[in-house]
N, C-alpha and C positions, 0 to 999 in steps of 0.2 A: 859929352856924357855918352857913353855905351849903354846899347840895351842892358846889355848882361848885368852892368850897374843898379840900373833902375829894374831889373827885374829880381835880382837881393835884396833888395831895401824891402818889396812889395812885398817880398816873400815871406819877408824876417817880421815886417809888420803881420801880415798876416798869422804868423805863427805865433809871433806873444798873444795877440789878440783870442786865439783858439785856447791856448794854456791856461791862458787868464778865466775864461768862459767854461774853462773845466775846472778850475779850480774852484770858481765860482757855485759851478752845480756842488761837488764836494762837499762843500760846509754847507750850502743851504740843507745839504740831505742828513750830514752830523750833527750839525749846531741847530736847523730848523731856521737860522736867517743870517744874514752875510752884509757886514758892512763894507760899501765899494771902497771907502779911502783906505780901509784898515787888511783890505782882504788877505794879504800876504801874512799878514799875523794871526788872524782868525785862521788860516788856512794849515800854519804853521801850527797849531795850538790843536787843529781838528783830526792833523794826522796823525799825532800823540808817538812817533817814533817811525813811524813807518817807511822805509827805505825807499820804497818804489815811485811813492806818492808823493814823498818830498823831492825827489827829483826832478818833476813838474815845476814847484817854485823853482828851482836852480835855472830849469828850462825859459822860462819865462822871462825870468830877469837879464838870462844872457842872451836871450831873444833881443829883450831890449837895447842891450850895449851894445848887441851888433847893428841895430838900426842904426843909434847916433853916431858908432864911429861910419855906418854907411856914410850916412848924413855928412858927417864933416870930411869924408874922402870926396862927395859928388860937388858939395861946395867950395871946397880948397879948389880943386878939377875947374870950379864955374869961374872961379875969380882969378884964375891964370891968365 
């Protein structure tokens, strides 16, 4: 495994985890309280059209798919 590897994975974690935590603040500041399992919907519902803001979820979630396929490039890589 390459650093460079392991320093994407880190990164990308890192970055959904930030988006999430601002999307977070968002509704708690619109809605006044934010459910963790549901956030992407509340978050979705709290920015009521807004271009900028919903770009964030997009952000987020593609945070996430780049983890797992990290994930399953560093694993394929381990089990060679």
């Amino acid at each position: 495994m390459e650093p460079l590897d392991i320093a994407l994975l880190f990164s990308a974690v890192v970055f959904a985890l930030a988006s999430r935590a601002a999307m977070k603040r968002f509704v708690v500041r619109r809605l006044g309280k934010a459910n963790e399992s549901l956030l992407e919907i509340d978050f979705w519902k709290a920015s009521s059209g807004e271009g900028l803001t919903r770009c964030l979820l997009f952000i987020e979630l593609l945070s996430w798919g780049a983890t797992i396929l990290l994930l399953a490039m560093l694993a394929a890589r381990a089990l060679q």
